[in-house]
Every structure is written in C-alpha cells, then in structure tokens.
C-alpha positions as CSV (number, residue, x, y, z in Angstrom):
1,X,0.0,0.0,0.0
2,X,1.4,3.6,-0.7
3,X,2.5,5.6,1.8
4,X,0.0,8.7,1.9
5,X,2.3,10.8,5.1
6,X,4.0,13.5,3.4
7,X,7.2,12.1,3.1
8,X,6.2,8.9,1.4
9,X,3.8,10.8,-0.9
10,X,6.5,13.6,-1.7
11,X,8.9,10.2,-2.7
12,X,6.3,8.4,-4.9
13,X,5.9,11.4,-6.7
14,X,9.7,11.7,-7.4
15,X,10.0,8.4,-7.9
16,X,6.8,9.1,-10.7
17,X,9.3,11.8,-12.7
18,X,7.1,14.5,-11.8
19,X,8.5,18.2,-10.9
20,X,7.0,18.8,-7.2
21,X,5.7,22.4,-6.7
22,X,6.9,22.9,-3.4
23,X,7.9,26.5,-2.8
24,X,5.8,28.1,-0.4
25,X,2.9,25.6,0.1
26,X,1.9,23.6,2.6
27,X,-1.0,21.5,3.7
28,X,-3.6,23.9,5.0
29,X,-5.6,26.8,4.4
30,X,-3.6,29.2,7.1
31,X,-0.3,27.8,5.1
32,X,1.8,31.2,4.1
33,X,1.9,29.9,0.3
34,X,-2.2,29.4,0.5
35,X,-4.0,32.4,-0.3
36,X,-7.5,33.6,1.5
37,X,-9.8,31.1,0.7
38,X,-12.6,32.9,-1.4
39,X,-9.9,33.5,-3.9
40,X,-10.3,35.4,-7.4
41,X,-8.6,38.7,-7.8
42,X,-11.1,41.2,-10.2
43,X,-12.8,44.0,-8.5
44,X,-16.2,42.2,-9.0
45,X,-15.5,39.8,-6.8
46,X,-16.7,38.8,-3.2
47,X,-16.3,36.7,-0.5
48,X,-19.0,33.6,-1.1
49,X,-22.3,33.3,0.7
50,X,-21.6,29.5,0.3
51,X,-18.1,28.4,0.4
52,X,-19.1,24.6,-0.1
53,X,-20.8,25.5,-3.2
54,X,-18.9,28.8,-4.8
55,X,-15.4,29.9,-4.4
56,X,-15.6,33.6,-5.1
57,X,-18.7,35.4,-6.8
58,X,-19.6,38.7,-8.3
59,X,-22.2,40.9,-9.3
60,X,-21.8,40.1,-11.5
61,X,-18.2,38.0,-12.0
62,X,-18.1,38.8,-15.5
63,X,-20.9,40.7,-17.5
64,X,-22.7,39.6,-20.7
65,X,-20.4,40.6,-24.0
66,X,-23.7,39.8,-26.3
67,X,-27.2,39.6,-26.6
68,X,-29.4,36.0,-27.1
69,X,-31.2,33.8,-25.9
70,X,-29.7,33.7,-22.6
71,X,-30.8,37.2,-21.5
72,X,-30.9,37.9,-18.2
73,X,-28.9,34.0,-17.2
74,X,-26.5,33.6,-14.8
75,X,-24.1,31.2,-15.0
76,X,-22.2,28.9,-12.2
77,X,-18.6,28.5,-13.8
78,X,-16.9,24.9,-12.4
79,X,-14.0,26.6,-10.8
80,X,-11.5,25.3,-13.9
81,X,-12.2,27.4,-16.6
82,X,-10.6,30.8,-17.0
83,X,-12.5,34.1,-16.5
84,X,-10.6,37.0,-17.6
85,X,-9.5,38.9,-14.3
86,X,-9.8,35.6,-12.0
87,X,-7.7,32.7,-11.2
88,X,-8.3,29.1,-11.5
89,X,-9.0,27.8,-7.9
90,X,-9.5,24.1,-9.5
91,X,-10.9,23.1,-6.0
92,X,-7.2,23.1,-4.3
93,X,-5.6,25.7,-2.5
94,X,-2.0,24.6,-3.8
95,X,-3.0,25.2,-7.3
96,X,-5.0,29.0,-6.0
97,X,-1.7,29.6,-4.8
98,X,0.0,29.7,-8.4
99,X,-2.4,30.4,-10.5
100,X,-1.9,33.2,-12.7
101,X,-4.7,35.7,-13.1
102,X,-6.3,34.9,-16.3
103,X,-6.3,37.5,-19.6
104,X,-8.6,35.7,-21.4
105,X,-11.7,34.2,-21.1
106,X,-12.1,30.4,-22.3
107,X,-14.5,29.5,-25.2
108,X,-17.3,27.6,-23.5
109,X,-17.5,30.7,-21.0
110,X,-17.5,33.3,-23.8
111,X,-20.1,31.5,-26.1
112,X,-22.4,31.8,-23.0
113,X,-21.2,35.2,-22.3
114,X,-22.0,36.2,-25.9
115,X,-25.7,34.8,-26.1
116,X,-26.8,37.2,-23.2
117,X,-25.8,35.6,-19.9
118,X,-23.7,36.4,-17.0
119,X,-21.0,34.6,-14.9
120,X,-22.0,35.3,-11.0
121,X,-19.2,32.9,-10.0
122,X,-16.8,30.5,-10.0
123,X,-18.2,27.4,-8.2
124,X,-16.6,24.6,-6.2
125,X,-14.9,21.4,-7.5
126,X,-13.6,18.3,-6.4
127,X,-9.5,18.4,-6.2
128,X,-8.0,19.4,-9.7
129,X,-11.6,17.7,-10.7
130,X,-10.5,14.0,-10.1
131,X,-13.2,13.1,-8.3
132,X,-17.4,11.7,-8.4
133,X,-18.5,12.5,-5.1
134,X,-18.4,16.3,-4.9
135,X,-17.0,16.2,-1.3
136,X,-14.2,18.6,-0.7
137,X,-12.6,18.1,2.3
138,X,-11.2,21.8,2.8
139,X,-14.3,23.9,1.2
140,X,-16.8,21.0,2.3
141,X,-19.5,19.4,0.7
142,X,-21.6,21.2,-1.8
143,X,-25.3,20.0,-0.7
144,X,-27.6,18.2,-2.8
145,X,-31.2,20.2,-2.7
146,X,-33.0,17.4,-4.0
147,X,-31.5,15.0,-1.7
148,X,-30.0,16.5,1.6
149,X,-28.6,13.5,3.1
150,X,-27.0,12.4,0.0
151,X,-23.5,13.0,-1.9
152,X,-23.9,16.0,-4.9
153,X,-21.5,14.1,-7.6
154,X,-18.9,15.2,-8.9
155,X,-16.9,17.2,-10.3
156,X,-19.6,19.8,-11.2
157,X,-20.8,19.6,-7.8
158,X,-20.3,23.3,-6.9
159,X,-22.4,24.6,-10.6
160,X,-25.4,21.8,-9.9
161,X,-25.9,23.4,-6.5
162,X,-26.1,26.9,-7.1
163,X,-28.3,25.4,-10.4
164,X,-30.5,23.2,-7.7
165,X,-30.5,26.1,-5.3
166,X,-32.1,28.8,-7.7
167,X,-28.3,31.2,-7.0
168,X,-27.8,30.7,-11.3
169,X,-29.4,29.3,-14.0
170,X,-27.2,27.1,-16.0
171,X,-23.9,25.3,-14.2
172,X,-21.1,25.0,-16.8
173,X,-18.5,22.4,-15.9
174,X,-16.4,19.5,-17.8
175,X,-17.5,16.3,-18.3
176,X,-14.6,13.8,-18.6
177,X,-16.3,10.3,-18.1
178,X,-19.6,12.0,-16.1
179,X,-18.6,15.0,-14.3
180,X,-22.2,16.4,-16.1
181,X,-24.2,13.7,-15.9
182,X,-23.1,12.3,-12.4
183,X,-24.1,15.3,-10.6
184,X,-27.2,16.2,-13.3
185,X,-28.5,12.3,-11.9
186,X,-27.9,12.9,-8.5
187,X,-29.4,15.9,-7.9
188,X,-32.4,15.9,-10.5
189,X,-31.3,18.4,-12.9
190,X,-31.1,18.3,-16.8
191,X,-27.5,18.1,-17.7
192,X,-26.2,17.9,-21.3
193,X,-22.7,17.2,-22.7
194,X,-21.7,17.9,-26.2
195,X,-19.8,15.5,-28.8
196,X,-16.2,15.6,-27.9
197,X,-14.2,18.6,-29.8
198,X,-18.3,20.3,-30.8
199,X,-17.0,23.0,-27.8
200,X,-13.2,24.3,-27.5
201,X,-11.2,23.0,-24.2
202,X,-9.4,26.2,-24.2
203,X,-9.0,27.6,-20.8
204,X,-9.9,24.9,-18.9
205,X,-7.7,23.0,-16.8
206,X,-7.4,19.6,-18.2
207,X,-7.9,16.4,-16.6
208,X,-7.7,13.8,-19.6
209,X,-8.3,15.4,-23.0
210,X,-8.2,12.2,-24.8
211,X,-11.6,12.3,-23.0
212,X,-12.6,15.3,-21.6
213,X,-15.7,17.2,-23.2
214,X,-17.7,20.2,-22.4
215,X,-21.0,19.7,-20.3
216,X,-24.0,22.1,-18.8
217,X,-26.8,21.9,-16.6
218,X,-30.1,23.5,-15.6
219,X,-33.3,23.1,-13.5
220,X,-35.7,22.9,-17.0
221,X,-34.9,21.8,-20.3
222,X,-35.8,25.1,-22.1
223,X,-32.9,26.8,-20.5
224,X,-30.6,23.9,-20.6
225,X,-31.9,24.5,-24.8
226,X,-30.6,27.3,-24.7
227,X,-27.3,27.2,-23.0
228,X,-26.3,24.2,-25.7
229,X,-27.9,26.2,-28.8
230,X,-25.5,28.9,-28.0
231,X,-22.5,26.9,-27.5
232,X,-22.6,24.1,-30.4
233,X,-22.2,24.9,-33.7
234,X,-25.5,24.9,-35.4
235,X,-26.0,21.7,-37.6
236,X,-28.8,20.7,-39.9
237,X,-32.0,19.8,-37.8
238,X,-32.7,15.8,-38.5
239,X,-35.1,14.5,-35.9
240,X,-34.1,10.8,-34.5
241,X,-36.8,8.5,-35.5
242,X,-35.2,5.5,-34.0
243,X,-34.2,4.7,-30.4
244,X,-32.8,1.2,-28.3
245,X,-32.3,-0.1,-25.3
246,X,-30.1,-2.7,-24.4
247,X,-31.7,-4.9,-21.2
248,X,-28.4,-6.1,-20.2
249,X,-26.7,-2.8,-20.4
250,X,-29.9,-1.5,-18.1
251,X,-29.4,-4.6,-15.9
252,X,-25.8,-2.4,-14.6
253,X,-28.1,-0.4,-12.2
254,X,-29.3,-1.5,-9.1
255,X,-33.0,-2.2,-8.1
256,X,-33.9,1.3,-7.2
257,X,-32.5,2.7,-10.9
258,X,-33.8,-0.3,-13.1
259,X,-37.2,0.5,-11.5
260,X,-37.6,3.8,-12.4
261,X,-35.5,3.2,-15.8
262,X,-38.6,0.7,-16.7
263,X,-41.2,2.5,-15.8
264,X,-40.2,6.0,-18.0
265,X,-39.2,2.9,-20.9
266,X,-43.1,1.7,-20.4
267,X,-44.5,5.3,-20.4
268,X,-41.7,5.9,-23.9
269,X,-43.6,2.9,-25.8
270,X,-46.8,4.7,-24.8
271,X,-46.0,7.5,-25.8
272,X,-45.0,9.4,-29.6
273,X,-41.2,9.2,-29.2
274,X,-39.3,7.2,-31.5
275,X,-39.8,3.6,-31.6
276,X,-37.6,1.8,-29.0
277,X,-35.7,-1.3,-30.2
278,X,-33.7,-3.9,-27.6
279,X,-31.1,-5.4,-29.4
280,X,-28.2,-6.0,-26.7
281,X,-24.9,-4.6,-26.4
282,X,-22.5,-6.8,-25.7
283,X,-22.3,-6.3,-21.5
284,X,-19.0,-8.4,-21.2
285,X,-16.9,-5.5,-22.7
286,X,-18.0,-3.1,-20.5
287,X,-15.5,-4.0,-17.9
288,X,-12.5,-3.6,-20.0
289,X,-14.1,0.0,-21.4
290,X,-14.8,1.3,-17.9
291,X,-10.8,0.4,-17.0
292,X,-9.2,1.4,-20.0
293,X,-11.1,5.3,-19.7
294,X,-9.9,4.5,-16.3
295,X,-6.4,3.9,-16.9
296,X,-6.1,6.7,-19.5
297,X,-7.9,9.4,-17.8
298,X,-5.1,8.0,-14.6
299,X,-2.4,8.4,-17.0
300,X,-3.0,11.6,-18.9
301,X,-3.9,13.2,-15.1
302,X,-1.0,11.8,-13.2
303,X,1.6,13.3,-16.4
304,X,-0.6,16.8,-16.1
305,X,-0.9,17.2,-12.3
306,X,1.4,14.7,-10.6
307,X,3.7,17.4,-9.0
308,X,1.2,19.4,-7.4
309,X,-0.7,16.4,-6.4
310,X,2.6,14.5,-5.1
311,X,3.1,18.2,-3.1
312,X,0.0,18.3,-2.1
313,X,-0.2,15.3,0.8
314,X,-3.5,16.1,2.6
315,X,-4.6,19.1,1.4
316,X,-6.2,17.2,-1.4
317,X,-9.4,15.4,-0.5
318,X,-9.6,11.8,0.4
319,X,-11.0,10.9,-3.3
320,X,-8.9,12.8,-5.7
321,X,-5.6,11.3,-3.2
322,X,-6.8,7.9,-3.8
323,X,-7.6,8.9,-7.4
324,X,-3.9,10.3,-7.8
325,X,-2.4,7.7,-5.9
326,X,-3.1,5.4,-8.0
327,X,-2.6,7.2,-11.3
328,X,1.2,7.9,-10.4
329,X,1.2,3.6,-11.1
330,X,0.0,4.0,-14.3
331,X,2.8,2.6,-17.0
332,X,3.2,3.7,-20.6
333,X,3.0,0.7,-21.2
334,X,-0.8,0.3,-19.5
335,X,-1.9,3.5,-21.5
336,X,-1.0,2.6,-25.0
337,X,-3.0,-1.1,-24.6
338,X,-5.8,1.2,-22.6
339,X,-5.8,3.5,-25.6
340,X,-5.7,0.6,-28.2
341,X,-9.3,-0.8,-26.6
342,X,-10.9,2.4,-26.4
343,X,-10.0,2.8,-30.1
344,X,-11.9,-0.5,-30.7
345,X,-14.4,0.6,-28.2
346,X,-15.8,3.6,-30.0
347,X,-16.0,1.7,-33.5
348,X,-18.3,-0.8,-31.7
349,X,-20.4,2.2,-30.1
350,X,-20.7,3.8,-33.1
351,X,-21.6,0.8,-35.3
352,X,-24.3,-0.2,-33.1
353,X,-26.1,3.3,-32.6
354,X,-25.6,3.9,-35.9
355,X,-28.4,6.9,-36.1
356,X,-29.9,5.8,-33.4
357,X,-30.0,7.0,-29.8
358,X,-29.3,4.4,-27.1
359,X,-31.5,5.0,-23.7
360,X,-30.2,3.9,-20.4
361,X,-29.7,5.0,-17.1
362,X,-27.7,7.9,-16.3
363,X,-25.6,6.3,-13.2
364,X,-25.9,2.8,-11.6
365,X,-27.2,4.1,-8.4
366,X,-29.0,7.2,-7.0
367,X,-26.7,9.3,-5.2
368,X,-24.7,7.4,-1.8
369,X,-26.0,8.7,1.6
370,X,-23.0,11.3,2.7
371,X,-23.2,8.9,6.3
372,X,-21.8,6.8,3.8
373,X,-18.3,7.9,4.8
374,X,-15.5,6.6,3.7
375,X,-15.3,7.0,-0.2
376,X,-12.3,4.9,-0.2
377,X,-14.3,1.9,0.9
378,X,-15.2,-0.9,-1.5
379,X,-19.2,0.2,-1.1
380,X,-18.4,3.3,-2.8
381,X,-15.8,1.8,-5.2
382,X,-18.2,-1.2,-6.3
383,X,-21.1,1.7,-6.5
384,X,-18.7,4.2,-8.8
385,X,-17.2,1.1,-10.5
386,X,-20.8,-0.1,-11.8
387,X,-22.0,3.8,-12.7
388,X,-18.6,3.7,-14.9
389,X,-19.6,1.0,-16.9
390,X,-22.9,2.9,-17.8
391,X,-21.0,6.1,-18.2
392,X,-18.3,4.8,-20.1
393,X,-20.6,4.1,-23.2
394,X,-20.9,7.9,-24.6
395,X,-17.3,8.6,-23.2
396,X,-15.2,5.8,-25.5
397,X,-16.8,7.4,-27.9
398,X,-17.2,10.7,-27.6
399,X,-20.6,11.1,-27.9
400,X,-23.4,13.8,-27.2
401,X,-25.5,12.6,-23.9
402,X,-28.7,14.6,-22.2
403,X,-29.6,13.3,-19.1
404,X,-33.5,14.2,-17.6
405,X,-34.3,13.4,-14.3
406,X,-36.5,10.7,-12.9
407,X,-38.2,9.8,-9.5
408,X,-38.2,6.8,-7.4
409,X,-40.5,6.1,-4.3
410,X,-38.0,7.1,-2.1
411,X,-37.9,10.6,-3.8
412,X,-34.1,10.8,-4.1
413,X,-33.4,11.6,-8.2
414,X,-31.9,9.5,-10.6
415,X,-31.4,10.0,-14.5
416,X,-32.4,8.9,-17.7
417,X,-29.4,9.4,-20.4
418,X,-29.9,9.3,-23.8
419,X,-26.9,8.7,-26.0
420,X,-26.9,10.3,-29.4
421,X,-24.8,9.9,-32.5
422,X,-21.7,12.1,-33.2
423,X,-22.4,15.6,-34.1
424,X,-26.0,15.4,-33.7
425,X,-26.3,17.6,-30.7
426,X,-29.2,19.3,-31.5
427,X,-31.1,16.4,-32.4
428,X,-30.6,15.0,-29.0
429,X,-31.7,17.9,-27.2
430,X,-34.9,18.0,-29.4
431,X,-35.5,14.2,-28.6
432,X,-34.8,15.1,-24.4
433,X,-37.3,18.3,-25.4
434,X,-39.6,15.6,-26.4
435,X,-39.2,13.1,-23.5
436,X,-40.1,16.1,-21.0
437,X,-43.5,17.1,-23.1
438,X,-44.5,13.0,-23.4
439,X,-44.3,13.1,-19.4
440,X,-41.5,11.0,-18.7
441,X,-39.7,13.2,-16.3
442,X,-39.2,13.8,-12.5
C-alpha cells in the first residue's frame, strides 16, 4: 500500500518523474503559500455566501459581452475554466496559490457570455476535478437540494448546486467520463454534454483530453436548450426516429435505478417518441471499457498534475488522493494497450447506434448517503465502478448525452441518459425536449 504521510507521498511522486511544486505551500488553508480562501482577484469579486458551493462570486463576476437567448442568465462556472480577471482555484488551494490571473476568457464561457448571460461565479470542484462524489474536504461538501442527506456528484458539484439552489441558472462544468451527468442524476437536474471537440477546451484546466468534453446543466430543459444552442455549432436539424435499449446494459443499475428506468421505458412505448428497439450490447466488454477510460484518464492526469498532487499530501481530499495515488502507477505501457481498446471501443459504439439513440440510465445508483463515509471503501468503489460502466458508453466514444431526471418512491433523483450519434447535438436535445412534453420526467 502507498504511503499517503508526506514524506512517502513527496517520494512516490519523485520516484513518478514529476516536478514537485513545493515553494511556499503547505497543507492547509492558514499555510503562508495558501492564499485567502474565497480567492479570485477582479474587483467584482466577493467573499461567497456559500463556500461549499462557490469559491468567489460577483455581481456580477463577469458581464454579458452579447445579446441572445440567454438574456438575463446567470451562469455557475466549475472553478477550472478561465474568467478573464480571476484565477483558477480548481478546487485546491495549492493550485489557487499559483495560479496566474487569467487575460482571457475560455471559449465555452465566452459562447455563454455572448448569447446574453452572466458569470456570477466561479463554483466549487472536487480536487484538480479528479473526483465523483463532490465532497471537498477543505471547502466541504456542496449539498444536494434534491437530496440533503446524499452526496452532490462530482466534479460539477459546486455549478449543480447553485443550479438546484435557484443562486444561477445554468452550471457550466467539464465532463470527462460523467462529471455532467453524475451530478445532473444525483441531484435531478437536466445536464447535457456535447460531442467531444463540438465545444473548444481552451482555458480549462485539463484532466484527460483524450476524453474530456464540455457539459451544462439546468433546473428545466428550455434553458438547458438554450445554454447548448448557443454553445454548439449549429447543424442541420434531422429528428431521431429511431431509439434502443439494451436490457443487459440496463441490468448495470441496481434495483432502485432499473425501476424507475422501466417504468419512464413503459411510459416511452406509450407515448409518440421514437420507436424503442432492444437489441443487446455486448455487457461483457463493459468491464475492459470502464478500466481502460480508467487507466487513460489516470495516466494523462497523473503526467498533467502529478507534481502538485505529489506536493499536495493532505490538502487534497480523500478521493482525488486515492484517485492520484493510483494514477502515479500508471505505465506507458498500461496507456498505450488502454488506448488501443478504447479505439476498438468507440468503433463498436458507433456501429451499433448507428443513427440511433441508445436510452439507459444515467448512473448505476442514486446518489450514496453522505453517512456513507468513507469514499475509499469498497461500497463506494463497487457503487462508482458499476455507474462507470454505464457512463463509459458515450465517453469511449465521444458522444453527445442529455440526461432528464426521474423519481423513485424514495424521492431521491436519478437519470435517464440518452446517447446520441456524433455531431448530432441538436437532435438529442430536441429528442430530451420531447421526453419532458410525453411526461416522462421527475
């Protein structure tokens, strides 16, 4: 087992090859290298009314450049995209501590910017945004309206708070393998995440991009329309006619999810959406997919972020240090064969949508009960390990996903997520449109 103290985390980090950012840091927030912890730096900008859910906000942070759509939105910013005038935070101290004040403003901001809407802050992430639970164990825990007693998700969990909460409209956040859709599930919100490359990475601080995409959410699915209408590039409208589900792929989640995924799948065939089809997906393979996004989302974060997180010792939260720990194992070697099968992964998504959209759930589980604990335990591993599987679909190949939400008799949310072919955006947001007026939805 690795040595977490600081001086066996500060050696396994050598040992990795990574350049440790030492100078002036150290582990808590009344360190001298850690500055104030509401952050930012523009004039705008003021100490939170939440710190769990926002790091800094303004009045706004930063002011609409355009006018759209979005009039009169406000926008929750996950706290690793750059806002001209601010720094990145990217849920760690150690990073707040030398970041650079940005110049620029990063595309998926701007677009949002430029349709009419405002950025009243820069919300609250899990550690460098390596994490699914939300829980931050320096800023806290952002809650979870819809669910008090349960985790938020992660990494977006800051943006679908404030969203939940009524403080903005739309949470914009990344989604590397469901950093949207976890949170979106959990806490019964619409979330949305484009086809890989549709929306620019610039500015944001990258976790994998072999895998990481852009994602939104909001509290209805008009304004979560209109937050992806003015971010994607406008295609050709084509309706999807023609939808499946795969029982085995379904089968993932547990009792709770399965139930409420076959109840909105009764009410679909009952309904005018697109006929739904069940040919299988192969469910053997979805082992190897979930560990090979895994392993190359370990890899590509470990070469990105390994000195800071080495440096960091335990002023990075218990899930991200576990997350990091292991990713500093990670071999070449392990990431070229982890690449190679999500190569051959997205060829068989994409053959078997076709121009289809594939409907499943969003996550294997509503969210865990925070009393839950320890999120190194193998509960929560077997839980996150299962809600991979289901998420690692869209993300091997890099496809557009909405997620609505859906009740269960216990009232806590979960999500239906439907998976749409490459580059048709649009049409999947139309089709989730659709799904809300048939009745389907929470």
């Amino acid at each position: 087992m690795t040595d977490l103290t600081r001086r066996g985390f500060l050696a396994f980090g050598a040992a990795a090859g990574t350049t440790l950012l030492l100078g002036g840091c150290g582990d808590g927030a009344a360190d001298p290298g850690v500055p104030p912890l509401p952050g930012g730096g523009a004039a705008a900008a003021s100490t939170p009314a939440s710190r769990a859910t926002w790091r800094v906000q303004g009045s706004p942070l930063a002011a609409a450049s355009g006018s759209g759509a979005l009039d009169g939105a406000t926008v929750a910013v996950t706290d690793l995209f750059a806002v001209a005038g601010q720094q990145i935070g990217a849920g760690t101290p150690r990073w707040l501590a030398q970041a650079p004040v940005e110049s620029t403003t990063a595309t998926a901001v701007s677009r949002l910017l430029g349709a009419g809407a405002a950025v009243v802050g820069l919300a609250q992430t899990d550690d460098l945004g390596y994490g699914h639970s939300g829980v931050n164990d320096l800023f806290g825990t952002p809650p979870n309206v819809a669910a008090p007693e349960r985790l938020p998700g992660g990494s977006s969990s800051g943006a679908g708070s404030a969203v939940a909460a009524g403080t903005a409209t739309v949470g914009l956040g990344p989604d590397t393998d469901g950093s949207i859709r976890i949170p979106a599930a959990y806490q019964g919100l619409f979330g949305f995440t484009a086809t890989r490359g549709a929306v620019p990475t610039d500015g944001l601080v990258p976790l994998s991009p072999t895998v990481d995409t852009i994602g939104w959410l909001a509290a209805d699915i008009s304004t979560l329309t209109k937050a992806v209408a003015a971010s994607v590039p406008n295609a050709p409208a084509r309706p999807l006619s023609r939808a499946v589900t795969a029982p085995g792929v379904n089968a993932v989640a547990d009792a709770v999810v399965t139930a409420a995924t076959s109840r909105a799948l009764t009410a679909w065939r009952k309904s005018g959406l697109p006929d739904l089809a069940e040919p299988d997906l192969d469910i053997g393979a979805l082992p190897d997919w979930h560990e090979a996004v895994t392993t190359v989302v370990a890899y590509e974060a470990w070469q990105r972020h390994g000195g800071i997180a080495a440096a960091a010792t335990t002023s990075l939260s218990g899930e991200p240090r576990e997350n990091f720990t292991g990713a500093g194992r990670t071999s070449p070697e392990a990431y070229r064969r982890a690449s190679d099968t999500l190569a051959g992964a997205a060829a068989t998504v994409r053959a078997f949508l076709g121009d289809r959209v594939l409907v499943l759930p969003t996550t294997a589980t509503p969210a865990p009960p925070l009393s839950d604990g320890d999120l190194s335990g193998d509960t929560y591993r077997n839980t996150m390990r299962s809600t991979g599987m289901l998420t690692c679909i869209a993300t091997v190949a890099g496809l557009p996903t909405a997620t609505v939400p859906l009740g269960t008799p216990g009232a806590a949310p979960v999500g239906l997520c439907l998976v749409g072919p490459a580059g048709r955006d649009l049409d999947v947001l139309a089709l989730a449109r659709a799904v809300v007026e048939a009745g389907l939805t929470r």
